[in-house]
NUGUKOL-316184 format. One record per residue: residue number from 1; x, y, z of N, C-alpha, C in turn; residue in one letter. Coordinates in Angstrom, 2 decimals. Layout:
residues N
ATOM num     npx     npy     npz    capx    capy    capz     cpx     cpy     cpz residu
ATOM NUM       X       Y       Z       X       Y       Z       X       Y       Z      A
...
END
This chain:
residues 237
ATOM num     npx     npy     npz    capx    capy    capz     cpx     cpy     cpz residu
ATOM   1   13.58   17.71   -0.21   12.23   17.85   -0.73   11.64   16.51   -1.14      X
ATOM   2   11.94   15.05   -0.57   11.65   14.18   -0.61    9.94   14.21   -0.09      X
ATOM   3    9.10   13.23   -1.18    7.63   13.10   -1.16    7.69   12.27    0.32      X
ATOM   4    6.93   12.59    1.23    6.85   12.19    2.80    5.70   10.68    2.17      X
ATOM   5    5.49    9.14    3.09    4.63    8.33    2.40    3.29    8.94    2.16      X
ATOM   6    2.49    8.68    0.96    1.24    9.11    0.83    0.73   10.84    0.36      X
ATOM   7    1.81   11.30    0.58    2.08   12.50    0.11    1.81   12.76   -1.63      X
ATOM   8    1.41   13.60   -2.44    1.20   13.41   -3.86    2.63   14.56   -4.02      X
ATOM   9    3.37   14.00   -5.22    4.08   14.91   -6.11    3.65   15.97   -6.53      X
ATOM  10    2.35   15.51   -7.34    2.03   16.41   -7.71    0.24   16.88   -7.48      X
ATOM  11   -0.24   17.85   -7.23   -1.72   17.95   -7.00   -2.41   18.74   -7.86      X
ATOM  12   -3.31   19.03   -8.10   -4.41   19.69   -8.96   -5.97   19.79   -8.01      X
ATOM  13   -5.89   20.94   -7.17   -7.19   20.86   -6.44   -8.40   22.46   -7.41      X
ATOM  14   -9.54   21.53   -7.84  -10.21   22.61   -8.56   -9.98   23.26   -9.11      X
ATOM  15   -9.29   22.84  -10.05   -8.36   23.86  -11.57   -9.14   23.87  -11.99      X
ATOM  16   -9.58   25.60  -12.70  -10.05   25.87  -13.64   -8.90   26.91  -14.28      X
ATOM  17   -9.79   27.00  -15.54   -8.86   27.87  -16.92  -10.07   28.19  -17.89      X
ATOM  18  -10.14   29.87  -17.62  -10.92   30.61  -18.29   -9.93   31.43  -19.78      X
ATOM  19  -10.50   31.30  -20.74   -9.95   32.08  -21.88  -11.14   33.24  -22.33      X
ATOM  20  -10.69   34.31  -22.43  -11.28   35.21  -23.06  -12.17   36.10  -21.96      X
ATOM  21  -13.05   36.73  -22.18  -13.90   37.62  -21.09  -15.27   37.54  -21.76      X
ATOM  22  -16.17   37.76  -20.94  -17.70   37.83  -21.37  -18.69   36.89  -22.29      X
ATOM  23  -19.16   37.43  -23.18  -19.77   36.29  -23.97  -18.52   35.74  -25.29      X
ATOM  24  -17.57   35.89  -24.88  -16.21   35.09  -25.54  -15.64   34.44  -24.84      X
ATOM  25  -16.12   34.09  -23.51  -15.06   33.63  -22.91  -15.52   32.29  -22.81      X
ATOM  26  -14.12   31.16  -23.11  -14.53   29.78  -23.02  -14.05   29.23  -21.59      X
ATOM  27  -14.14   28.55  -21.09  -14.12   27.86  -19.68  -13.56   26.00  -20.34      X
ATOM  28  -12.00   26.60  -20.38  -10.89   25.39  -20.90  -11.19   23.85  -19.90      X
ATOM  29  -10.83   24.39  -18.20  -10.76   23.33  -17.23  -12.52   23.96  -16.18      X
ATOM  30  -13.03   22.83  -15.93  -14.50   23.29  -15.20  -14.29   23.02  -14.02      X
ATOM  31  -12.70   22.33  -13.18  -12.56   22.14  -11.87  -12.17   20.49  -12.13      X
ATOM  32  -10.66   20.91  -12.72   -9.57   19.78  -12.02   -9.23   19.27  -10.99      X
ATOM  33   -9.53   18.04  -10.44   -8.89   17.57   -9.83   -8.20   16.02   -9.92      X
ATOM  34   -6.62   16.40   -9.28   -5.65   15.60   -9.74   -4.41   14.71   -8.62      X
ATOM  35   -4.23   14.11   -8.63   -3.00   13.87   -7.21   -1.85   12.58   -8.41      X
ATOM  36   -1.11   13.26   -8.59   -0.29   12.22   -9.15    1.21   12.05   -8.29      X
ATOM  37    1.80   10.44   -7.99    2.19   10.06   -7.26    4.00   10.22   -8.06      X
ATOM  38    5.06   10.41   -6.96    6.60   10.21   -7.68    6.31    9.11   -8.07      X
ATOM  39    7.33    8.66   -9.31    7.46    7.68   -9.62    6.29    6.94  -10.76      X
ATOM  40    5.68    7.22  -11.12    4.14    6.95  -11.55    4.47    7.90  -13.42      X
ATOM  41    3.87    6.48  -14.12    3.53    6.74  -15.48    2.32    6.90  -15.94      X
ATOM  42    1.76    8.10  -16.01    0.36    8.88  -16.77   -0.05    8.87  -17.98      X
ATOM  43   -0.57    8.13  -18.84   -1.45    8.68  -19.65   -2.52    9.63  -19.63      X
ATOM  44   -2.74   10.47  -20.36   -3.63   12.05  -20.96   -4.47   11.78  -22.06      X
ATOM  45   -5.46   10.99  -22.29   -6.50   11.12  -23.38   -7.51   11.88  -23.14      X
ATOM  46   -8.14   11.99  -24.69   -9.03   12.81  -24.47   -9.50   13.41  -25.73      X
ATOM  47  -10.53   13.77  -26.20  -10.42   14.35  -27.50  -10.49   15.53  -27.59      X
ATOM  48  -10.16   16.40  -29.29   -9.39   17.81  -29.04  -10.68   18.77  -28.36      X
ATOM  49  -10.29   19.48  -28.14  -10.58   20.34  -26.82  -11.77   19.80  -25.29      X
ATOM  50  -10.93   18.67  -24.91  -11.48   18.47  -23.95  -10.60   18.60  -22.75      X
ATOM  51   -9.50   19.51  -22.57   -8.91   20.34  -22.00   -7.06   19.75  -21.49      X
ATOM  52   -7.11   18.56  -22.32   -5.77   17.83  -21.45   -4.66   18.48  -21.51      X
ATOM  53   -4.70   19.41  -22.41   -3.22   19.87  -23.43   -3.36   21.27  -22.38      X
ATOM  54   -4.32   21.64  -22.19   -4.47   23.02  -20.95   -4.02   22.49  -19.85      X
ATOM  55   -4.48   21.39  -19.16   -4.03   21.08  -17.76   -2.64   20.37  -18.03      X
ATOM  56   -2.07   20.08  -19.19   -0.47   19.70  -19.36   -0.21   21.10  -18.80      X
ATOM  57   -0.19   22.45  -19.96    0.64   23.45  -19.86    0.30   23.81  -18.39      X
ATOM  58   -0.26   23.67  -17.44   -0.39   24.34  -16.24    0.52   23.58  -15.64      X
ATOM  59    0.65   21.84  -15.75    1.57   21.30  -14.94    2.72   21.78  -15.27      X
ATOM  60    3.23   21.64  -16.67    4.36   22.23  -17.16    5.27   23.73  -16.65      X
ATOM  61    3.93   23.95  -16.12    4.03   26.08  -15.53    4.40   26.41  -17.33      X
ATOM  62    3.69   26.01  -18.07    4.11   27.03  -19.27    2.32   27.74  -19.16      X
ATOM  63    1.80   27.85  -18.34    0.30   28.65  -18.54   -0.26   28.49  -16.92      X
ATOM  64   -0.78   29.78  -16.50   -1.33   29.40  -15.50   -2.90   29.17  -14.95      X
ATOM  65   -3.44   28.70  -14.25   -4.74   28.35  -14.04   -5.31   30.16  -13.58      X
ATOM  66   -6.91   29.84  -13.97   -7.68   31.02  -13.40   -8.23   31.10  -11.92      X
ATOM  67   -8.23   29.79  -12.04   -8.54   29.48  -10.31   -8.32   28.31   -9.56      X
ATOM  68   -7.97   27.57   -8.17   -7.82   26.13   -7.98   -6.18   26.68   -7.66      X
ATOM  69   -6.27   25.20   -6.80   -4.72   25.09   -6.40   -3.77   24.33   -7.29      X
ATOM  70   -2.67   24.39   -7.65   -1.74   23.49   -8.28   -0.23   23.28   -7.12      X
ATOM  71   -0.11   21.99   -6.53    1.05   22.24   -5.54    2.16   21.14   -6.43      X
ATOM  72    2.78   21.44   -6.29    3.99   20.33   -6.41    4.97   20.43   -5.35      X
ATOM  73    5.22   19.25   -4.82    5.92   19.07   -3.89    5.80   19.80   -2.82      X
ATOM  74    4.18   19.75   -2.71    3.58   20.78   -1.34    3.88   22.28   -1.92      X
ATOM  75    4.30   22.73   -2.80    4.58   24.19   -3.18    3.31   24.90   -3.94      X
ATOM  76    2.93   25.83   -3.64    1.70   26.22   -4.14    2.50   27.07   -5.39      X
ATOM  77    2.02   26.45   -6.32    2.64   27.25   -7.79    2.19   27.36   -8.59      X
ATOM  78    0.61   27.86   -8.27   -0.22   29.29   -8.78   -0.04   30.41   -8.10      X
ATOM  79    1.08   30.42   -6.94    1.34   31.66   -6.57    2.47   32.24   -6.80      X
ATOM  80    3.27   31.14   -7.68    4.25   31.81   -7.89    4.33   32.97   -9.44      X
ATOM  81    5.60   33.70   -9.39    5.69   34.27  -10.49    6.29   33.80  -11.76      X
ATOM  82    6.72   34.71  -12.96    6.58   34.19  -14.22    8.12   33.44  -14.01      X
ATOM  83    9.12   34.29  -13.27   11.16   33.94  -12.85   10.51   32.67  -12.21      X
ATOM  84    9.58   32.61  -10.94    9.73   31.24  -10.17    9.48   30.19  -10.69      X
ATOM  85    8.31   30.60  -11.90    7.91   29.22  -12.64    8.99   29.00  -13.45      X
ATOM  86    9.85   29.87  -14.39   10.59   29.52  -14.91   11.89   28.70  -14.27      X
ATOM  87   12.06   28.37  -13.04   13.07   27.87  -12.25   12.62   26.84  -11.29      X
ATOM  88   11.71   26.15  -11.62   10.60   25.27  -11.30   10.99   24.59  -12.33      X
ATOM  89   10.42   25.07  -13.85   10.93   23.85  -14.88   12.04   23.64  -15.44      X
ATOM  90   12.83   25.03  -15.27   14.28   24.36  -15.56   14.38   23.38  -14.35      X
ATOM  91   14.21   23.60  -13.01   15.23   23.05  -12.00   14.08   21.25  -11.91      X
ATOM  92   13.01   20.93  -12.35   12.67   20.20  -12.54   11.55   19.35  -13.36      X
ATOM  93   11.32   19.59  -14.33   10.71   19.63  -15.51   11.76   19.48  -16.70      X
ATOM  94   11.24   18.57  -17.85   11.82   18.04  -18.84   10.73   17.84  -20.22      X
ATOM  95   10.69   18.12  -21.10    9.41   18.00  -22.06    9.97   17.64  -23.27      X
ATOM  96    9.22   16.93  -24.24    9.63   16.14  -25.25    8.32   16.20  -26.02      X
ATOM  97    8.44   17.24  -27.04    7.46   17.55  -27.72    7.03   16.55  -29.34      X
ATOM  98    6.06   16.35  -30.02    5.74   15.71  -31.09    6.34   16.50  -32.25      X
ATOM  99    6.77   17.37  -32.74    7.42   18.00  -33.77    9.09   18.05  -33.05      X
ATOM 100    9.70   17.04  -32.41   10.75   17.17  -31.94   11.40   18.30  -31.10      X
ATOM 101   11.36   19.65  -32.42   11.86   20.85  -31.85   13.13   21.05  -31.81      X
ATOM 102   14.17   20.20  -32.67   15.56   20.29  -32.62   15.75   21.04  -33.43      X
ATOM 103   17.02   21.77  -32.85   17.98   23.33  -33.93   18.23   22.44  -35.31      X
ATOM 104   17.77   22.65  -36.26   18.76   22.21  -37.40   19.90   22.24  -37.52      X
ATOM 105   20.67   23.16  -37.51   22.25   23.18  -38.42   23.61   23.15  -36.50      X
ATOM 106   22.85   22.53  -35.79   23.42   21.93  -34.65   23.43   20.35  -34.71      X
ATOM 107   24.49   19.88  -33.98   24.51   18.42  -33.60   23.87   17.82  -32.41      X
ATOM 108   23.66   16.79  -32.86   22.73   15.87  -31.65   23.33   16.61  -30.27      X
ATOM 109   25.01   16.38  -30.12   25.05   16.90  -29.16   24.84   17.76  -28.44      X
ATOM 110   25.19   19.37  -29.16   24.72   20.83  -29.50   23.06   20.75  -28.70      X
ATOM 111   22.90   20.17  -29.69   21.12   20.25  -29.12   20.86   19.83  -27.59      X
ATOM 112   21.03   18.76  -27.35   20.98   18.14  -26.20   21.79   19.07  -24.69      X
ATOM 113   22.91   19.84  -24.89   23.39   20.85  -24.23   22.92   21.83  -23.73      X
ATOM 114   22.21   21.95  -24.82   21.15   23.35  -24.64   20.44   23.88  -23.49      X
ATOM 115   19.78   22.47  -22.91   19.40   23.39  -21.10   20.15   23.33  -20.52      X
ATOM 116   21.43   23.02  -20.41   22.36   23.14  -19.85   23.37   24.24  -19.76      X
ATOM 117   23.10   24.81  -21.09   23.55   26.36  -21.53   23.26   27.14  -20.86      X
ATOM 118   22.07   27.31  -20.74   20.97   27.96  -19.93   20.95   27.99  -18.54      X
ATOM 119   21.30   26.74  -18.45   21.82   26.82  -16.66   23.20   27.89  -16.26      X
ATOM 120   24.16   27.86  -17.35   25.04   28.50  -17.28   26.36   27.17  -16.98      X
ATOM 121   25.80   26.36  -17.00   26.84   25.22  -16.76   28.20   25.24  -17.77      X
ATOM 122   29.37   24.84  -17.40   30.81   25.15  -18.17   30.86   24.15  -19.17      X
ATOM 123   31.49   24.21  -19.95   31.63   23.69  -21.49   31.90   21.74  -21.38      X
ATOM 124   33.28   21.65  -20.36   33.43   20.37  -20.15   31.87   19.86  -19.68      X
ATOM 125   31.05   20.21  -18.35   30.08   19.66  -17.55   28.98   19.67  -18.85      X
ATOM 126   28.73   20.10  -20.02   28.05   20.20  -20.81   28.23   19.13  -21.49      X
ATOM 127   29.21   18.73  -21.85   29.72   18.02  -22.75   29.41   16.33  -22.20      X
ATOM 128   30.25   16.60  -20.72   30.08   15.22  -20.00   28.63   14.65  -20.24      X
ATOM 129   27.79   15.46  -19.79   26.65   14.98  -19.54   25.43   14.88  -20.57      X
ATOM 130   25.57   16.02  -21.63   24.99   15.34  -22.93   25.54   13.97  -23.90      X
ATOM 131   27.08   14.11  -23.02   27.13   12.37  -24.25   26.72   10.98  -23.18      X
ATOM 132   26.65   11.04  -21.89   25.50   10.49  -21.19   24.08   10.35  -21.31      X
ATOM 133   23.03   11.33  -21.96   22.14   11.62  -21.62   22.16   10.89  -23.39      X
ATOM 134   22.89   11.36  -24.02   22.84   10.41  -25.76   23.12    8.75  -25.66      X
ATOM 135   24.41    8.79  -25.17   24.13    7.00  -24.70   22.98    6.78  -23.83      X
ATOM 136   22.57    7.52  -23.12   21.16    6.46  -22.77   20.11    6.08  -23.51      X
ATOM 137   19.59    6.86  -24.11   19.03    6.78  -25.32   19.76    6.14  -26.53      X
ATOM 138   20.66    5.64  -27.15   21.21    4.15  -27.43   21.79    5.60  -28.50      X
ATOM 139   22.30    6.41  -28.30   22.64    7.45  -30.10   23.71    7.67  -29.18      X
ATOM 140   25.36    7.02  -28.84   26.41    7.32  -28.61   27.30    7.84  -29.54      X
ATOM 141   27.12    7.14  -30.78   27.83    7.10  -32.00   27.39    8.39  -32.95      X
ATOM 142   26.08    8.89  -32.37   25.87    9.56  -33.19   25.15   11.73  -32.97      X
ATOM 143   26.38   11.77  -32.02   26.56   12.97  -31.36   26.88   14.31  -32.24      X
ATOM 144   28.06   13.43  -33.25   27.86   14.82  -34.26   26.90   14.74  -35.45      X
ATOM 145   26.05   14.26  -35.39   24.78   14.25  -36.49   24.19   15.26  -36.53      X
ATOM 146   23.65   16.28  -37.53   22.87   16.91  -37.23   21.25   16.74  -37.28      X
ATOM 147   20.21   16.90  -37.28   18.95   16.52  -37.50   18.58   15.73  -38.53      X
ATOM 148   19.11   16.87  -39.75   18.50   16.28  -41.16   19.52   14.92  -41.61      X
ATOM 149   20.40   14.29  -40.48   21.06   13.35  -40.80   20.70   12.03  -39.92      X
ATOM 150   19.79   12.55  -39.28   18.78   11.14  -38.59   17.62   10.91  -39.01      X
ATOM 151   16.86    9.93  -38.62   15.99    9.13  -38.54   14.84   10.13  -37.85      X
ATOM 152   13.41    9.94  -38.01   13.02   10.36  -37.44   12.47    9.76  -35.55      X
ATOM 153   12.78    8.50  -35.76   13.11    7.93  -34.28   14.19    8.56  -33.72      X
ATOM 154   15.30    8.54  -34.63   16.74    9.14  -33.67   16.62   10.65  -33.16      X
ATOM 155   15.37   11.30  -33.80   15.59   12.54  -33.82   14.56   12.64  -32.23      X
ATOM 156   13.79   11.96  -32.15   12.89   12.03  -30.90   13.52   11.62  -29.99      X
ATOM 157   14.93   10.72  -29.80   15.70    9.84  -28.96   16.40   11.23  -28.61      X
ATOM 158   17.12   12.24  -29.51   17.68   13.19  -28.87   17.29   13.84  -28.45      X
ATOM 159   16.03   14.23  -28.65   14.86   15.18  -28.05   14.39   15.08  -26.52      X
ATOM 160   14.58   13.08  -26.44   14.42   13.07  -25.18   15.71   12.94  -24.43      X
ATOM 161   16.77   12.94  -25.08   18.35   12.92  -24.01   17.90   14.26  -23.70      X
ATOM 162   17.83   15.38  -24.82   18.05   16.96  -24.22   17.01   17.00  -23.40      X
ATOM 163   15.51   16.73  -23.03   14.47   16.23  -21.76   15.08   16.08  -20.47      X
ATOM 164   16.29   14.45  -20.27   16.60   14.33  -19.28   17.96   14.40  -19.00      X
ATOM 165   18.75   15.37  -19.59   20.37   15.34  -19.35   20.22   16.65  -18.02      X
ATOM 166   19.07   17.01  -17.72   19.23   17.99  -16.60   18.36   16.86  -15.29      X
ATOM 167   18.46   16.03  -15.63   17.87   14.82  -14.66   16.62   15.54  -14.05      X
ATOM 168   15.50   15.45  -14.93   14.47   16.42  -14.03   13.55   15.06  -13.28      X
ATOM 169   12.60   16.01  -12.43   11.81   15.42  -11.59   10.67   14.41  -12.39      X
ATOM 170   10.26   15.33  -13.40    9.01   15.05  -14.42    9.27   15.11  -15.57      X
ATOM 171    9.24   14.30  -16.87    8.96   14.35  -17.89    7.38   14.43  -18.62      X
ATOM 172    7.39   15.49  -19.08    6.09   16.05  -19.94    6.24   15.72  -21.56      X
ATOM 173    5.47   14.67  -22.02    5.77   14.01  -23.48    4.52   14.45  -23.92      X
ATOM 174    4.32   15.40  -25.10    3.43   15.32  -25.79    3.30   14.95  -26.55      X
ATOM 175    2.71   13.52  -26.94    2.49   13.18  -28.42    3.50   12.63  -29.17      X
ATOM 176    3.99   11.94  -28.15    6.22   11.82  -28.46    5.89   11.06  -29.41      X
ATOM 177    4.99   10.41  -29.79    5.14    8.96  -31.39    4.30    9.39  -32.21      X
ATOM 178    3.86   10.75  -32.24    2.79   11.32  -33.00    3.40   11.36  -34.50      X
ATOM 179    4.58   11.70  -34.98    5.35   11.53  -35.90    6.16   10.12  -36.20      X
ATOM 180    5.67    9.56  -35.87    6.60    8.32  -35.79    5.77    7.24  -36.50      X
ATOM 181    6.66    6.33  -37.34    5.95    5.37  -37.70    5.45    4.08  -36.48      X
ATOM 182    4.78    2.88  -36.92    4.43    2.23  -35.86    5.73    1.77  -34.62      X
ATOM 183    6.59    0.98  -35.94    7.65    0.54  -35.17    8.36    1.26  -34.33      X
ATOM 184    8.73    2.37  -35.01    9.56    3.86  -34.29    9.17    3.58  -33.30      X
ATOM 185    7.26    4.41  -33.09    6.55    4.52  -31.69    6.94    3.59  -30.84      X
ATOM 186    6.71    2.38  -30.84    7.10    1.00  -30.04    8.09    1.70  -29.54      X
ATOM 187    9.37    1.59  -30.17   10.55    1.86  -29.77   11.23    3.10  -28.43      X
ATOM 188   10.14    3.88  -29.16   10.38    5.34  -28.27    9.43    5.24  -27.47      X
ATOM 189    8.15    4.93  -26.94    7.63    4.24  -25.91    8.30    3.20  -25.04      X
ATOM 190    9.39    1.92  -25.08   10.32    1.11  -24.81   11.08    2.18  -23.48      X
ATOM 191   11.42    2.85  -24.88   12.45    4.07  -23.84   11.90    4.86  -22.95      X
ATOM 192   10.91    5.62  -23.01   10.24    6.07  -22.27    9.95    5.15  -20.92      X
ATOM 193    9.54    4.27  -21.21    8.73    3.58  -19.91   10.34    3.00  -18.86      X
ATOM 194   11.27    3.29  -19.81   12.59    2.49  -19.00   13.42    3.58  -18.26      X
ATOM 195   13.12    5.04  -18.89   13.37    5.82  -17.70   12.30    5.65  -16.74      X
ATOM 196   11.11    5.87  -16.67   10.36    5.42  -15.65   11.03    4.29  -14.48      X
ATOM 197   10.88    3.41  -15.22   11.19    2.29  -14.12   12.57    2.01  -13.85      X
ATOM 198   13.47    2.65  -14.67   14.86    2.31  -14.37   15.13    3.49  -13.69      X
ATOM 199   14.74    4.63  -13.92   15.42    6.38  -13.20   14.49    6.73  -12.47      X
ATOM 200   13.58    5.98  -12.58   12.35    6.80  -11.80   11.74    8.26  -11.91      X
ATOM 201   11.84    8.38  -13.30   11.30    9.51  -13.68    9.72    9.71  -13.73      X
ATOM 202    9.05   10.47  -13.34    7.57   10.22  -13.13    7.14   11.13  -15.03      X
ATOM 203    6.10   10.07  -15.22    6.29   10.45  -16.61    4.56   11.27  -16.53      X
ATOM 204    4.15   12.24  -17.49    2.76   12.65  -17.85    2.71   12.19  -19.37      X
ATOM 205    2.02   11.85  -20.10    2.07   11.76  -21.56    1.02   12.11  -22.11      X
ATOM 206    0.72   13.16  -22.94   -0.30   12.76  -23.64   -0.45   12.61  -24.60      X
ATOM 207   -1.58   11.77  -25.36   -1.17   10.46  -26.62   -2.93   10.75  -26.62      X
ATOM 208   -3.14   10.30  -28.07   -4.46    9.60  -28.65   -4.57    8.60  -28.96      X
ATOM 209   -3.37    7.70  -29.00   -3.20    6.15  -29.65   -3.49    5.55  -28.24      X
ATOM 210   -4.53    4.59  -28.53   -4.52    4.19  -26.91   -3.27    2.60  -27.27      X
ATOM 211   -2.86    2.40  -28.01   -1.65    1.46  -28.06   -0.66    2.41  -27.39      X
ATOM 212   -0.18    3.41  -27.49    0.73    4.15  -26.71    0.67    4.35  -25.16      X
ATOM 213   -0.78    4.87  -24.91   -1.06    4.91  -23.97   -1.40    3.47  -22.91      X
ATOM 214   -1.26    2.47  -23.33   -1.20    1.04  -22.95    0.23    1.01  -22.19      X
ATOM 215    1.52    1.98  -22.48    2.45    1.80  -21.97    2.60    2.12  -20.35      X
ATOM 216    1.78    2.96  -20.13    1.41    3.64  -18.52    0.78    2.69  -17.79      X
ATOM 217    1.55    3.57  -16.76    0.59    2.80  -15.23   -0.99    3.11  -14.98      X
ATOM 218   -1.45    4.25  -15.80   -2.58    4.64  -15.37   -2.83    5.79  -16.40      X
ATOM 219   -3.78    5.60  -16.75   -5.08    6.58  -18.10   -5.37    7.00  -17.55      X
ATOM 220   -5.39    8.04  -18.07   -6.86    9.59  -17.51   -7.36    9.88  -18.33      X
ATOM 221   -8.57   10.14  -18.69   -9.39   10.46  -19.96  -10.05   12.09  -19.40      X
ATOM 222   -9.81   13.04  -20.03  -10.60   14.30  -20.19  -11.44   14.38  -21.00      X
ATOM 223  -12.93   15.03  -20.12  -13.86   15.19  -21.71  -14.53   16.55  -21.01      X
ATOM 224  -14.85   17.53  -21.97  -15.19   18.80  -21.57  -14.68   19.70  -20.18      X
ATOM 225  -13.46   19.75  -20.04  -12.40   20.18  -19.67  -12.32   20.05  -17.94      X
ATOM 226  -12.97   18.42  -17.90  -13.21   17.65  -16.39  -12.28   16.29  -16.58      X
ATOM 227  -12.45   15.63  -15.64  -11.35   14.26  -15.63  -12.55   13.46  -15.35      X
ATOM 228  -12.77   12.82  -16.90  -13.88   11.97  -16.74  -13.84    9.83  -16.57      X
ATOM 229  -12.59    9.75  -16.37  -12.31    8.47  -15.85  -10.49    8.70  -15.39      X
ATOM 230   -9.73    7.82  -14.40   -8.64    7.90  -13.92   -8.82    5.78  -13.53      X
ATOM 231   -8.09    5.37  -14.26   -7.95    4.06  -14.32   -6.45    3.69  -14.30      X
ATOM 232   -6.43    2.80  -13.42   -4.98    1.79  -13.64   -4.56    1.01  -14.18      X
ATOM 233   -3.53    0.77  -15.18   -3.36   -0.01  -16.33   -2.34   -0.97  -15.95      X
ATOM 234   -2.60   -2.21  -16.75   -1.89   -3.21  -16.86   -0.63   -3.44  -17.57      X
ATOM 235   -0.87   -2.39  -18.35    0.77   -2.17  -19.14   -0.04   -2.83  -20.59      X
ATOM 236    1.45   -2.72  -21.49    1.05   -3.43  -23.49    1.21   -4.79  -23.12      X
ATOM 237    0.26   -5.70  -23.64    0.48   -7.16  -24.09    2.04   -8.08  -24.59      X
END
């Protein structure tokens, strides 16, 4: 399922996303369109409800569009169902949310296992590969920690091992330094952009700090639930 040259990873032809019915109903996306390339780091701005966080969850398959095509990897997946989408983002999709989202009274490692559980994968292959997916993210040492015994940088570092210990196609970051102090952010942006360019993970992010968003190859700005600029970036200073 290799991207053929010129081919998009991922597409968005005339997405829309209707909520509600009749004179309640709001009109989220007015006709997305999108082509994002493997390999390629995205920024998502935009201010609140100008629809970015809707056209995340559609890429994500955690929500589906009302109308418009969404393909990935040439796969039309607005036609699929609720099992196919769900085996779409396990089998390639990874997300790293701004409230972390880690089990409390589990260990870094524990946590990080977790889609892997789910896969049904055996205890050793679990093990192997979450204390991989923790040393990459620089927390080797610190596997049996539980949450309330890190940092709140360390806690987003495990957030994103458990992201990519199933080596997905895409990472979906929402807001990953939204909790984070300045330095933290730096830091966990660092990492971010080094799976990119070191794993080739194709990243989406969406951020309001445009210092964060300085880390991408390319901004997209949403405003009233259209894509009202798509620019290529130079990277942070």
């Amino acid at each position: 399922m290799n991207e053929s040259a010129g081919e998009a990873l991922i597409e968005l032809r005339n997405i829309t996303k209707t909520y509600g019915q009749g004179q309640a109903a709001f009109q989220a996306l007015r006709g997305v369109n999108l082509r994002i390339m493997a390999g390629e780091f995205v920024a998502v701005m935009g201010p609140s409800g100008s629809g970015k966080s809707t056209a995340m969850n559609i890429l994500g398959c955690l929500d589906t569009p009302t109308g418009g095509e969404y393909l990935f990897r040439g796969m039309h997946v607005e036609r699929l169902d609720r099992d196919q989408r769900a085996r779409l983002r396990r089998s390639y999709l990874g997300f790293v949310f701004q409230g972390f989202n880690l089990l409390s009274r589990t260990t870094a490692l524990e946590n990080v296992e977790l889609p892997l559980l789910y896969r049904g994968e055996g205890k050793a292959d679990r093990h192997a590969a979450a204390r991989a997916a923790l040393a990459s993210v620089g927390l080797a040492e610190r596997e049996d920690h539980t949450p309330a015994e890190l940092s709140g940088g360390q806690q987003q570092r495990v957030a994103i091992a458990r992201a990519i210990v199933t080596r997905p196609t895409v990472l979906l970051a929402d807001e990953p330094t939204g909790n984070l102090d300045t330095q933290r952010g730096k830091e966990i942006m660092e990492l971010i952009r080094a799976l990119n360019k070191e794993q080739g993970i194709t990243i989406l992010m969406v951020t309001h700090e445009p210092d964060m968003a300085a880390y991408a190859d390319r901004i997209i700005h949403f405003v009233d639930g259209v894509v009202a600029s798509d620019e290529r970036n130079g990277g942070p200073a």
